[in-house]
C-alpha positions as a Markdown table, in Angstrom:
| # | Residue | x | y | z |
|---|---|---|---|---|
| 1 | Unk | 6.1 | -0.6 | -27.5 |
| 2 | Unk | 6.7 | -4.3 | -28.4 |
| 3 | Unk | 3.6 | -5.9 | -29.6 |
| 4 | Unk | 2.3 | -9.4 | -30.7 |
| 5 | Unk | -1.0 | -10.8 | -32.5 |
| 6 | Unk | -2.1 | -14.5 | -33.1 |
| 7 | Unk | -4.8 | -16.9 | -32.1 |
| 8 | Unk | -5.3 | -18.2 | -28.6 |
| 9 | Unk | -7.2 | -22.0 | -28.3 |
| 10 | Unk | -9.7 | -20.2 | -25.6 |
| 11 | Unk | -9.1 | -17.7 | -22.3 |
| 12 | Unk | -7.0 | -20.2 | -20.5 |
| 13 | Unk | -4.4 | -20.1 | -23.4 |
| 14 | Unk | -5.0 | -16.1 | -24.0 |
| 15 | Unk | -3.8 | -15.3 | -20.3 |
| 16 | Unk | -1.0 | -17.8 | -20.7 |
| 17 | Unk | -0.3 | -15.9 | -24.1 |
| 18 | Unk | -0.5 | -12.4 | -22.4 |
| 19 | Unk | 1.8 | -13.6 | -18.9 |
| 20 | Unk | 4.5 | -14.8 | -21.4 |
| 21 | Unk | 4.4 | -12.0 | -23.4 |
| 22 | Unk | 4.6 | -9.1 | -20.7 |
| 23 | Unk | 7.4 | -11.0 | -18.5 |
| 24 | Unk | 9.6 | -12.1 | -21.3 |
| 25 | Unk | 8.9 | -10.5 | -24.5 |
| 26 | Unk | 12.4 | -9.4 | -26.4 |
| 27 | Unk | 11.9 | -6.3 | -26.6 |
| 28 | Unk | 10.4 | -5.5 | -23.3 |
| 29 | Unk | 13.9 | -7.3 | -22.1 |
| 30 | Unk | 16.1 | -5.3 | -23.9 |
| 31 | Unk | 14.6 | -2.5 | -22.7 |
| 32 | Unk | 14.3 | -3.5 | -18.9 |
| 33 | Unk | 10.3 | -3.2 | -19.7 |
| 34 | Unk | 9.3 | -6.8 | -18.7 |
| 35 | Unk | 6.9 | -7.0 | -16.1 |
| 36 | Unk | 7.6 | -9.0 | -13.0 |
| 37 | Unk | 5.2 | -11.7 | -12.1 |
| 38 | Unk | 4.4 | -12.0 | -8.4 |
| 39 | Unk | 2.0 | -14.5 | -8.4 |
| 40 | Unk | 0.8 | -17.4 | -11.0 |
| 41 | Unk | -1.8 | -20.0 | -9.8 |
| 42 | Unk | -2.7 | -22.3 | -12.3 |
| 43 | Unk | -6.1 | -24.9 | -11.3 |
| 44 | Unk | -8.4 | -26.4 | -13.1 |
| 45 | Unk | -11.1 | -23.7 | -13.2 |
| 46 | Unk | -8.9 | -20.7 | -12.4 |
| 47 | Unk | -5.8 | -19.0 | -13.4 |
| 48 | Unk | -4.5 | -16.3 | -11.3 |
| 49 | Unk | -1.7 | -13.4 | -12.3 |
| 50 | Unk | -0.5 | -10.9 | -10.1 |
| 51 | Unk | 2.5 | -8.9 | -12.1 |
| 52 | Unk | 4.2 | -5.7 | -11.6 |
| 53 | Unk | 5.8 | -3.8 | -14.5 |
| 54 | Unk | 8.6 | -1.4 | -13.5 |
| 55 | Unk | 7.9 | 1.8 | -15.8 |
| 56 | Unk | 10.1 | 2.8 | -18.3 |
| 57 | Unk | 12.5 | 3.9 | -16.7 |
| 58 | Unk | 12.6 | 0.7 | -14.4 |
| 59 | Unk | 12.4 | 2.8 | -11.2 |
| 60 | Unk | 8.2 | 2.8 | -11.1 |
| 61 | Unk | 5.9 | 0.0 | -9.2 |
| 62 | Unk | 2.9 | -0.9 | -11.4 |
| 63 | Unk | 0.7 | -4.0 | -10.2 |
| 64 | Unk | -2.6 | -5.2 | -11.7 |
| 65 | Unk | -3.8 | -9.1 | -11.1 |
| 66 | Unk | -5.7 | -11.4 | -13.9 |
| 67 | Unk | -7.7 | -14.1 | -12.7 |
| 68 | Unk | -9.8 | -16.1 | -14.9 |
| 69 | Unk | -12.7 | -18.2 | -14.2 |
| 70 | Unk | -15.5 | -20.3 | -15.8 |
| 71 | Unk | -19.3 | -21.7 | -15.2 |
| 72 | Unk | -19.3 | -23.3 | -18.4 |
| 73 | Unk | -23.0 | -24.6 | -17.5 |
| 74 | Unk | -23.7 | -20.5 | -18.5 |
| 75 | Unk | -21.2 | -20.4 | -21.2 |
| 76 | Unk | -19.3 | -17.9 | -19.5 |
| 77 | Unk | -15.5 | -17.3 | -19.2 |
| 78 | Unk | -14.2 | -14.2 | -18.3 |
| 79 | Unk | -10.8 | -12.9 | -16.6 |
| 80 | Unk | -11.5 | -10.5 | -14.0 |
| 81 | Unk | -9.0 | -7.8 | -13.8 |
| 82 | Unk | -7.9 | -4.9 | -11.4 |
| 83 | Unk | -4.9 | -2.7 | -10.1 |
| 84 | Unk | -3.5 | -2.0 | -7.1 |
| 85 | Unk | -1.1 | 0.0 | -5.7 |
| 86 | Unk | 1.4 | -3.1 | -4.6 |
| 87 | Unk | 1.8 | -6.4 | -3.4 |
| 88 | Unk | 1.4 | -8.3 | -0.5 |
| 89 | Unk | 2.3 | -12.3 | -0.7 |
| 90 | Unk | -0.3 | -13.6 | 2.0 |
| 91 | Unk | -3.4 | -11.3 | 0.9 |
| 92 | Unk | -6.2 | -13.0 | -1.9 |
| 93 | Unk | -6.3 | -11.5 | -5.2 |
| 94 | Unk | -9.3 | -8.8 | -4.2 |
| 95 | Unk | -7.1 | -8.1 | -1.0 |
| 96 | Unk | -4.3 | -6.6 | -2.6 |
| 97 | Unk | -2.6 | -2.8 | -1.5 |
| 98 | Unk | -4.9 | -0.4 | -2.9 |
| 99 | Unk | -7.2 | -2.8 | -5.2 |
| 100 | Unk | -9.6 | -0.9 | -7.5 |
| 101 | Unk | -12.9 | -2.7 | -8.6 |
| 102 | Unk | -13.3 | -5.4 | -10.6 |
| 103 | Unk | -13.6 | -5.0 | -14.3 |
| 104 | Unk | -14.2 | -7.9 | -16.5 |
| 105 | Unk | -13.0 | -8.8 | -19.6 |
| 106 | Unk | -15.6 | -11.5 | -21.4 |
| 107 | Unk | -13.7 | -14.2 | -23.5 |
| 108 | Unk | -15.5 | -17.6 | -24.4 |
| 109 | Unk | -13.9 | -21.2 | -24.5 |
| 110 | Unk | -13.3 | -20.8 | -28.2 |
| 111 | Unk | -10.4 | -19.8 | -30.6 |
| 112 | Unk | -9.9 | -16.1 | -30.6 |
| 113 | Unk | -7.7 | -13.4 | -32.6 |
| 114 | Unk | -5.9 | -11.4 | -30.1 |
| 115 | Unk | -3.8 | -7.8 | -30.6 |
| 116 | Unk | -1.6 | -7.0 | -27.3 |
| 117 | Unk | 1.1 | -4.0 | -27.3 |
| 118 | Unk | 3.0 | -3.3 | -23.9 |
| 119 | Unk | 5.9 | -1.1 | -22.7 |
| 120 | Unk | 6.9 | -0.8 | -18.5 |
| 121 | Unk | 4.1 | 0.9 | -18.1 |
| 122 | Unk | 0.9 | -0.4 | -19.6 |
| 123 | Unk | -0.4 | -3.2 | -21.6 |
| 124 | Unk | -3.5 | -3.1 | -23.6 |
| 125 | Unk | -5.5 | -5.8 | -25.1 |
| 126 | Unk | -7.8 | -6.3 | -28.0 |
| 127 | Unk | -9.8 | -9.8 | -28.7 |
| 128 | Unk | -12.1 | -10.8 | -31.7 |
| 129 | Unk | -14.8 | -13.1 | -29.8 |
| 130 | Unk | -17.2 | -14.0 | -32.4 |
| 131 | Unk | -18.0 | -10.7 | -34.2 |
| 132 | Unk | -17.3 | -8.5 | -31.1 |
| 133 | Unk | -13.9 | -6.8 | -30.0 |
| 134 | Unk | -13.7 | -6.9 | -26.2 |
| 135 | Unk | -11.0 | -4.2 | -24.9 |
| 136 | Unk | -8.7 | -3.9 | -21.6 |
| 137 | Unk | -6.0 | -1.6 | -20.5 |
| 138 | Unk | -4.0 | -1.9 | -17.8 |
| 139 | Unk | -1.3 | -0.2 | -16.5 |
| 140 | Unk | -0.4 | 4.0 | -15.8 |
| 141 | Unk | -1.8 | 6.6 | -18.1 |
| 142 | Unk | 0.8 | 9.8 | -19.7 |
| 143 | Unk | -0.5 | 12.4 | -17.4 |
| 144 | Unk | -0.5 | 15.8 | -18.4 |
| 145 | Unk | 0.9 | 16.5 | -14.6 |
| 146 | Unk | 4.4 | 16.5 | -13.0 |
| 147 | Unk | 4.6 | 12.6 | -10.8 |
| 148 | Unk | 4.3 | 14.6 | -7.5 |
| 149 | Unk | 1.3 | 16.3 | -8.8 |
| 150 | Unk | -0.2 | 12.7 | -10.5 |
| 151 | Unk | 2.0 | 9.9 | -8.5 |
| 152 | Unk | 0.1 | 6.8 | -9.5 |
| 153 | Unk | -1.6 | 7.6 | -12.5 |
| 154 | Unk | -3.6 | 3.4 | -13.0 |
| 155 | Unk | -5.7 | 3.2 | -15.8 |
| 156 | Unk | -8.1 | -0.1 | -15.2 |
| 157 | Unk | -10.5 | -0.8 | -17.8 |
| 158 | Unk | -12.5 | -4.3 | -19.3 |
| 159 | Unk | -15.5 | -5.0 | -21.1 |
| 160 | Unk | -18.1 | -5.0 | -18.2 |
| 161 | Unk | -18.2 | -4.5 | -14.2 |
| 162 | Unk | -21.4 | -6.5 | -13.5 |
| 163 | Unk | -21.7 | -7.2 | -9.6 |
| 164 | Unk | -22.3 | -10.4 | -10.0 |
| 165 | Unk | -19.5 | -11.5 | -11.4 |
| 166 | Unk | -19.2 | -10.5 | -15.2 |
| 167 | Unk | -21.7 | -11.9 | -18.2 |
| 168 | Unk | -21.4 | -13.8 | -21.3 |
| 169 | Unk | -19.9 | -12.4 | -24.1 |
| 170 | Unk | -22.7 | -11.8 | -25.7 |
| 171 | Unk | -24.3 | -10.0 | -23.4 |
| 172 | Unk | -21.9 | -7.1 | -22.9 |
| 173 | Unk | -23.0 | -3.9 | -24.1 |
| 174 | Unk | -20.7 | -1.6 | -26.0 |
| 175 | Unk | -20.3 | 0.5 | -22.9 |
| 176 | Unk | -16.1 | 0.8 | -22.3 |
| 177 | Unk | -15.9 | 0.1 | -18.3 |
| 178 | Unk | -13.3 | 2.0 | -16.6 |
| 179 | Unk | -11.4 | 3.1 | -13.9 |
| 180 | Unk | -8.6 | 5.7 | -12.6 |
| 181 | Unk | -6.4 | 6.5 | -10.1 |
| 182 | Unk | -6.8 | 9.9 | -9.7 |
| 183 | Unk | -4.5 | 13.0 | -8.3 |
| 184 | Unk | -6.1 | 12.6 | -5.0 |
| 185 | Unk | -5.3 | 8.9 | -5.0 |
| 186 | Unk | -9.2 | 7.6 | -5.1 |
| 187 | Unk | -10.4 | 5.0 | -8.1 |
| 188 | Unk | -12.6 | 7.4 | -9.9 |
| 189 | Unk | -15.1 | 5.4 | -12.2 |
């Protein structure tokens, strides 16, 4: 797995950290790991990412979007982050093939310390904001199942789900919010 740690100026400049990383990290290269990025929209607010990585043996489909967003009159800056099961050009970033929930992973508009390892199939990421680490993993799990028994075995998980759009970073509890894919091809919470 390659893997990479610094300090990004606030979430804008993490997901720019984490898109260059997973699409054109040396390693990932040399192994044919690096993900593919479907979609980047870049505006003042927002950032949106939709990627696909290709497995590690370069003949799997795995797409996930990023999209973060601000009210800075709350303080609050989060990406929200999901998987699908593929791609379509014309469809928003909820619309996607096979979209699970969205998770959220809170970030504030502050330096943070970051800790990101990927391979084809998954990338997971750790950040310091203020004394709290805030967690996400996307990509396929290692099943303990044949891939005709487990064929899309997504692993979606942030640091909150809150319906209304996510919370300060502060506010998160220490709850780990997840989703999978499971056998019978239903986003199990």
């Amino acid at each position: 797995m390659a893997y990479e740690t610094g300090i990004a100026a606030d979430y804008r400049d993490l997901l720019a950290r984490f898109r260059a990383f997973v699409t054109s990290n040396a390693s990932l290269v040399a192994a044919g790991q690096a993900w593919q990025e479907r979609r980047w929209i870049e505006q003042a607010t927002t950032q949106e990412l939709i990627l696909q990585a290709p497995g590690l043996a370069g003949d799997d489909e795995i797409y996930c979007g990023l999209y973060s967003q601000e009210t800075a009159p709350s303080d609050l800056y989060q990406w929200t982050i999901l998987g699908c099961t593929g791609y379509l050009s014309g469809a928003n970033f909820a619309g996607q093939p096979g979209a699970s929930s969205d998770h959220y992973l809170s970030l504030w508009n502050s330096p943070m310390t970051y800790w990101l390892v990927a391979n084809g199939r998954r990338a997971i990421l750790a950040v310091k904001v203020s004394s709290r680490y805030m967690l996400m993993h996307l990509g396929f799990l290692l099943p303990y199942a044949t891939p005709s028994q487990f064929p899309y075995p997504f692993f979606v998980s942030g640091t909150d789900f809150y319906q209304y759009g996510g919370r300060r970073w502060s506010e998160v509890s220490t709850v780990w919010n997840c989703q999978v894919r499971n056998h019978a091809g239903v986003w199990a919470t």
